[in-house]
ROVOTI-25495 format. One line per 4 residues: number of its first residue (from 1); their letters; for each residue z, x, y of N, C-alpha, C. Coordinates in pm, 1 decimal, m for minus. Atoms other than C-alpha are relative to their C-alpha. Layout:
<vogus>
NUM	a	Z X Y Z X Y Z X Y | ...
</vogus>
This chain:
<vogus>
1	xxxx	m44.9 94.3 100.0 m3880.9 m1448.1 316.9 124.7 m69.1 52.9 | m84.1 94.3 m94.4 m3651.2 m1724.2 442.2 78.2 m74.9 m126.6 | m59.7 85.9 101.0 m3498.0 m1856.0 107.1 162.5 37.0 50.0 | m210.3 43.9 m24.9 m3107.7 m1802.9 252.4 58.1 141.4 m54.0
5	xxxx	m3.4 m95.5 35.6 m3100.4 m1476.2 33.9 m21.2 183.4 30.7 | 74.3 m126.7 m91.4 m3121.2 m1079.0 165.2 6.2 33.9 m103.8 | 44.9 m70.9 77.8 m3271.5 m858.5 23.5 79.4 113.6 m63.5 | m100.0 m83.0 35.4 m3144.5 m584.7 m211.4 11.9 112.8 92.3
9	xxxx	46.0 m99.0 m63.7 m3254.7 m348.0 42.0 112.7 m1.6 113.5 | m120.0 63.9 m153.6 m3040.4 m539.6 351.4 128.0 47.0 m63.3 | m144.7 40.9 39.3 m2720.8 m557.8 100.8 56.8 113.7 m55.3 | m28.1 m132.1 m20.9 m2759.8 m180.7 30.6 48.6 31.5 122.8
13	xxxx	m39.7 m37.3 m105.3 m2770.0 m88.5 356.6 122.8 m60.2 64.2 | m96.9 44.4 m72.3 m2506.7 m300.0 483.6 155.4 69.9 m79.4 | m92.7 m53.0 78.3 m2261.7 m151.1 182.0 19.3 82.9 15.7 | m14.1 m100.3 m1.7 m2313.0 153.8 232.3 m16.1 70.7 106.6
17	xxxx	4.5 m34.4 m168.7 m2262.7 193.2 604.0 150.4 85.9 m24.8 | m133.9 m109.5 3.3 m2063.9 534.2 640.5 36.7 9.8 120.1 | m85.6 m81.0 m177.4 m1961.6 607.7 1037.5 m14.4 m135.7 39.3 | 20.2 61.9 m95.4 m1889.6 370.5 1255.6 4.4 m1.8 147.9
21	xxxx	m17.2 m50.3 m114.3 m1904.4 360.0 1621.6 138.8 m91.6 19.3 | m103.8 17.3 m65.5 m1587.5 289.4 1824.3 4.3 m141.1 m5.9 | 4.1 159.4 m41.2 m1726.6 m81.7 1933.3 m16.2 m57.6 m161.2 | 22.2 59.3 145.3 m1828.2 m120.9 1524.9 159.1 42.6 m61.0
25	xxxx	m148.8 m3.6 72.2 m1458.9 25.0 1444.4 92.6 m164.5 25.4 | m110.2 133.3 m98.0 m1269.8 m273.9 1696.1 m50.1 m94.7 m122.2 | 96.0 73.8 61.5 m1520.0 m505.4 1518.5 38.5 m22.4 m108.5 | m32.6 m44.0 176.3 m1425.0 m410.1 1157.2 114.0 m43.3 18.4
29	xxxx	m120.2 21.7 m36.3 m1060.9 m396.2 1251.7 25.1 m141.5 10.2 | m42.4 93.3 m65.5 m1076.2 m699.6 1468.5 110.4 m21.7 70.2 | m99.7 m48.7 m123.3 m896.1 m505.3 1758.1 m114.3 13.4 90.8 | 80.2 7.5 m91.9 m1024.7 m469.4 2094.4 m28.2 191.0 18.8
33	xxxx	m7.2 m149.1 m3.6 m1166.5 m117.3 2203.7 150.3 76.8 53.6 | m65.2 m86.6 m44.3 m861.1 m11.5 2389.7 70.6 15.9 m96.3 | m91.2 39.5 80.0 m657.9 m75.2 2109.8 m16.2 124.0 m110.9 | 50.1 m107.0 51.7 m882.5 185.7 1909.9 6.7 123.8 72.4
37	xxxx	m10.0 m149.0 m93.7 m852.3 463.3 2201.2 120.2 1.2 m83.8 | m137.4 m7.8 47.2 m488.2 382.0 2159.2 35.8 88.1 m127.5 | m34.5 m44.2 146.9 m424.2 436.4 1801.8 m102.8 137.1 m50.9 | 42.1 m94.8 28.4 m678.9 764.7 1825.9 127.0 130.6 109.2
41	xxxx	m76.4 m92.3 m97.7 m470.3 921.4 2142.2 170.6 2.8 m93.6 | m171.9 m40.4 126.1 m115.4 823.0 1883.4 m58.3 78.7 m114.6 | 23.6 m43.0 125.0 m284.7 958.9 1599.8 17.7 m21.9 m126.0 | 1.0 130.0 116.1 m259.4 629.8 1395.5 m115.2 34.7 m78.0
45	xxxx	150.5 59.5 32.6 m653.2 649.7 1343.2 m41.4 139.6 m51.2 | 94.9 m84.2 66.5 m895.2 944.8 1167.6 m106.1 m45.5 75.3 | 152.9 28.5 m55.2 m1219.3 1001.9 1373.3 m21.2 127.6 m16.6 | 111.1 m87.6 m15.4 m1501.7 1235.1 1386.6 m65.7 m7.8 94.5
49	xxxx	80.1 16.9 m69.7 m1681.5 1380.6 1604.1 m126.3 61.9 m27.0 | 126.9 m57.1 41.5 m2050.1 1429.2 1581.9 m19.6 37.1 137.4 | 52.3 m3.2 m136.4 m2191.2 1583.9 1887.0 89.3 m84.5 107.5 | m64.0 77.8 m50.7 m2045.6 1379.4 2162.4 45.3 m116.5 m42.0
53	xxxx	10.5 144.4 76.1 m2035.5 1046.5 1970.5 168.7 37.9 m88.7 | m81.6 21.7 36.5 m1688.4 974.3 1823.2 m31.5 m103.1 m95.0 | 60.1 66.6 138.2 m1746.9 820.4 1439.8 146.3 m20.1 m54.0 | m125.3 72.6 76.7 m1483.8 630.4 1218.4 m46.3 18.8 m167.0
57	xxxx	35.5 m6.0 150.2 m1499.2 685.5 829.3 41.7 m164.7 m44.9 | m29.9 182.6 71.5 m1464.2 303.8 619.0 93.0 61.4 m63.7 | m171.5 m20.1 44.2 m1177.4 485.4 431.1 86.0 16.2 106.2 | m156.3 11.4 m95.8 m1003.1 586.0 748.0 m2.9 m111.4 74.2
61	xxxx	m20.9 108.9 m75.0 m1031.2 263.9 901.2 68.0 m98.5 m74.3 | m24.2 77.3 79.3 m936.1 94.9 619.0 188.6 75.5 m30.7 | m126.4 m86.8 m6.1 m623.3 378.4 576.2 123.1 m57.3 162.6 | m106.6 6.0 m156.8 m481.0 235.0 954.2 51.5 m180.0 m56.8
65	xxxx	m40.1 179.8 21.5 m447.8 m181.7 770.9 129.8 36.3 m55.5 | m103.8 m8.2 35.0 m64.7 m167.9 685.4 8.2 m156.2 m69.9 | m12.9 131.2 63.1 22.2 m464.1 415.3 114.9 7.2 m38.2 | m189.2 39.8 70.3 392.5 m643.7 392.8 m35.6 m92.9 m120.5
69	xxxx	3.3 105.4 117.5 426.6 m764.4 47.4 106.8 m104.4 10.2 | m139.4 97.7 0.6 592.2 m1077.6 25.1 54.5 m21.0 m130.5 | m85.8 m56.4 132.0 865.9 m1153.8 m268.5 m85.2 m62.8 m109.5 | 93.1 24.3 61.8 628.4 m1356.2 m419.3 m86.5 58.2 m79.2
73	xxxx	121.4 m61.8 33.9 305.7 m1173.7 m448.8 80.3 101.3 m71.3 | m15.7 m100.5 42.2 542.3 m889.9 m536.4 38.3 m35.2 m164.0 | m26.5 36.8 109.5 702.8 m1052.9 m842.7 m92.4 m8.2 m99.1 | 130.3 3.2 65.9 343.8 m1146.4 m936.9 m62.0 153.9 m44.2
77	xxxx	50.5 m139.7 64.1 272.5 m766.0 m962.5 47.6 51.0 m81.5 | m83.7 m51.9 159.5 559.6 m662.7 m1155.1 m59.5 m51.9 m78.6 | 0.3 48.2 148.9 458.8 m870.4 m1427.2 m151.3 57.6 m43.0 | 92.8 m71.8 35.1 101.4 m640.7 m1448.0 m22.7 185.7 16.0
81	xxxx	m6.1 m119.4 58.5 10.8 m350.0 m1559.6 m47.4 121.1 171.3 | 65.6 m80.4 m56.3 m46.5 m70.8 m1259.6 m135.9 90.0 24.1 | 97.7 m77.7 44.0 m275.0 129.0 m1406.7 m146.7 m72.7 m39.9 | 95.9 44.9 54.0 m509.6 m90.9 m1583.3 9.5 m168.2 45.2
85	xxxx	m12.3 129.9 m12.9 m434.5 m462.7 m1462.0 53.2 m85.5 m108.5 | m82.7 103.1 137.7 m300.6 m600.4 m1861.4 114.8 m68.9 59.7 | m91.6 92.6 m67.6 m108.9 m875.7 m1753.1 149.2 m20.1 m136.0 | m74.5 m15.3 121.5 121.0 m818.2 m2101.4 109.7 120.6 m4.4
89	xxxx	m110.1 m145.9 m110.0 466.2 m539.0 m1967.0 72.2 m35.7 m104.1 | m81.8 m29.7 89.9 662.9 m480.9 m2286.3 133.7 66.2 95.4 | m122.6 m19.5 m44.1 1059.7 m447.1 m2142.7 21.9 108.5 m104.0 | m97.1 m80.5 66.5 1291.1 m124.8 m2215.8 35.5 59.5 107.6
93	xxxx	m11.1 m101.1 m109.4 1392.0 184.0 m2034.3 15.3 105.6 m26.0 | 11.8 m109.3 24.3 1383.2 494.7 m2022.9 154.7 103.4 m55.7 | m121.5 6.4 60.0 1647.3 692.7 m2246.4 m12.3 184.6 3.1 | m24.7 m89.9 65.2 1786.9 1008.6 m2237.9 132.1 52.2 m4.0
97	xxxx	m133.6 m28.0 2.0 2126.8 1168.5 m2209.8 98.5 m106.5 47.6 | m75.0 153.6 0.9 2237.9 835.7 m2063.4 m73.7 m106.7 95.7 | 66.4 116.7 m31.8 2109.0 541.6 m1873.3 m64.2 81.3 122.4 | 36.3 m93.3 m79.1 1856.8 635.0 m1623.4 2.2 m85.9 114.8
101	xxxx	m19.3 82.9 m105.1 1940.8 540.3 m1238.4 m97.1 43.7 87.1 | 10.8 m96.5 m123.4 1824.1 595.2 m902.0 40.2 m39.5 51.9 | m110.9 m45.0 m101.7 1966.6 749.3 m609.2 m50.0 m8.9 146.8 | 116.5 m24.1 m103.9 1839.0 642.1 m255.4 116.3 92.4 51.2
105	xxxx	m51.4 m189.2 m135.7 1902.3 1013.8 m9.8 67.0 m90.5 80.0 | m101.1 47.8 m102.6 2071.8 761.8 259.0 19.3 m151.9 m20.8 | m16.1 131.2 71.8 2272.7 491.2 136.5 109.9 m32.2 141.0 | m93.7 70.7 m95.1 2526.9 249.4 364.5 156.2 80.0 m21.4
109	xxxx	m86.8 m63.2 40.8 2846.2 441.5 399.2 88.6 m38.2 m19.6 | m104.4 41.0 28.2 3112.6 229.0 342.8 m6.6 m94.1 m82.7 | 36.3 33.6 88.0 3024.6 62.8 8.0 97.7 31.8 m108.2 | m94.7 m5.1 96.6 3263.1 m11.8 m220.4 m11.7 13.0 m148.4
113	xxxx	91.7 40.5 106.5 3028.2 7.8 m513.7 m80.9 160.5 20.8 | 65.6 m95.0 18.7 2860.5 350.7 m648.8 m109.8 20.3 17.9 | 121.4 7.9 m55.9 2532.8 469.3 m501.4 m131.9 m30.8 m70.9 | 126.6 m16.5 114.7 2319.9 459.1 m834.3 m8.3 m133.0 m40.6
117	xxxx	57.7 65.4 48.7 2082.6 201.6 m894.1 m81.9 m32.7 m153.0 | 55.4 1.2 102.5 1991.0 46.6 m1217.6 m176.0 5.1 m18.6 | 143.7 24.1 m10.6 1683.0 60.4 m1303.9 m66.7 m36.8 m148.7 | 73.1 62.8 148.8 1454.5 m90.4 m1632.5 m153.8 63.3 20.3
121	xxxx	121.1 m99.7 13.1 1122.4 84.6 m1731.6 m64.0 m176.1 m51.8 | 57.6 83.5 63.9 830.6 m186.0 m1883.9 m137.2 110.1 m40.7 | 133.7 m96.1 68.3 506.0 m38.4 m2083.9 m74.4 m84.2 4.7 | 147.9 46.1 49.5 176.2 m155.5 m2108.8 m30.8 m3.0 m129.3
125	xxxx	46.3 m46.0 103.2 66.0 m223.8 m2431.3 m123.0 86.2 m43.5 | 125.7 m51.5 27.0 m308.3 m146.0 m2390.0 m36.0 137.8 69.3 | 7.9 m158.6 m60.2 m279.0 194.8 m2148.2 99.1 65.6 m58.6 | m97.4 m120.4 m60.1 60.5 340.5 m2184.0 35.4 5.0 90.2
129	xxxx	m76.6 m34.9 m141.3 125.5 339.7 m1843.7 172.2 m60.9 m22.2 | m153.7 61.8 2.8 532.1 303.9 m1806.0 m24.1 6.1 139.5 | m69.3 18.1 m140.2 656.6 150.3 m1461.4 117.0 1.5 m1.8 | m187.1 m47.4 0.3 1019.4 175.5 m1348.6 m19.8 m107.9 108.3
133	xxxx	m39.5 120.3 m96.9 1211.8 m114.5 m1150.5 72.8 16.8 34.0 | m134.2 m9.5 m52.1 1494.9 m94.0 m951.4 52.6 m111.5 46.8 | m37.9 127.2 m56.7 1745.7 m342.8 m878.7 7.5 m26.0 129.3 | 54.5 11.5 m152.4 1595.0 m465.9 m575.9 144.1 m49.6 93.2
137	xxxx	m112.3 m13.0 m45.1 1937.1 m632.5 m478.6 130.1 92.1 38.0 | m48.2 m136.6 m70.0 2144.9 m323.4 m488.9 m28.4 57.3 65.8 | 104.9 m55.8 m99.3 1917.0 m155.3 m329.1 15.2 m20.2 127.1 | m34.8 61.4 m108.3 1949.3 m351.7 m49.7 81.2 m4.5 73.1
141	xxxx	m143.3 m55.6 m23.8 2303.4 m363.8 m7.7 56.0 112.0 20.4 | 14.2 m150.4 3.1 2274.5 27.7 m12.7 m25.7 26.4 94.1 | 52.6 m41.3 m70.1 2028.0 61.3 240.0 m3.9 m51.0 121.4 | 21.6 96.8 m167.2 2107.2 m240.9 508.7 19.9 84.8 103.5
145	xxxx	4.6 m101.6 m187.1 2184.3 m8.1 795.4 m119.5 74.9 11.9 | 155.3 m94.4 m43.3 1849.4 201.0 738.6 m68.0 m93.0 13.1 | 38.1 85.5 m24.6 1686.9 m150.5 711.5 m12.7 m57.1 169.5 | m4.9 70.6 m176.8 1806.0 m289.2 1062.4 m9.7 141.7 110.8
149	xxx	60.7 m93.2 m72.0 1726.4 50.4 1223.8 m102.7 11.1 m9.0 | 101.5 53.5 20.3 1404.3 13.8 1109.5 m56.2 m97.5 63.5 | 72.4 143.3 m65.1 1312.1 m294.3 1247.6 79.2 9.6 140.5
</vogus>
């Protein structure tokens, strides 16, 4: 049948392709093979071996894609729900003996300004889920020396 369309049979099988080989990992990726030795000899990558044959799982191949959010896209997430996608984040924060902060473990050491970050909670109306925010600018200012060691 030639109408432009595959079959449900093709669009199974193609979905539900579990192992891949090495040359079908690169492929997927859209790295070259050495690139896949590589990142199996660092121990970036998850493989299997069947018998001699070296196999890739579609979660662990998919587990090695690292994604930088930009400030954008990220802003766009705050304003939805984690849990359930409701694009509707009722503002407050979380309350108990007194305002609730956090504390990053290694902050910049000569900071003239106390290590605790504010932070604001938002709710979901339709799950419940609560998220927590931190002031991304403090934050920052906190952590620039672990930042540029980093990079």
């Amino acid at each position: 049948m030639s109408d432009g369309k595959t079959s449900h049979g093709e669009a199974g099988a193609a979905h539900a392709k579990r192992w891949y080989s090495i040359k079908q990992a690169a492929e997927y990726l859209q790295v070259s093979e050495p690139t896949i030795f590589r990142w199996m000899k660092d121990g970036l990558i998850s493989f299997y071996k069947v018998g001699g044959s070296t196999r890739f799982s579609r979660n662990g191949l998919d587990a090695v894609i690292e994604k930088s959010t930009g400030r954008k896209e990220a802003e766009a997430a705050a304003g939805r729900c984690a849990a359930c996608g409701h694009a509707l984040l009722l503002n407050g924060r979380l309350q108990g003996a007194g305002k609730l902060y956090f504390k990053a473990e290694r902050t910049h050491f000569w900071v003239m300004d106390h290590s605790l970050v504010p932070t604001t909670a938002k709710v979901c109306p339709a799950c419940g889920y609560v998220q927590l925010f931190a002031d991304t600018e403090k934050l920052g200012r906190l952590t620039a020396d672990e930042k540029s060691d980093a990079d």
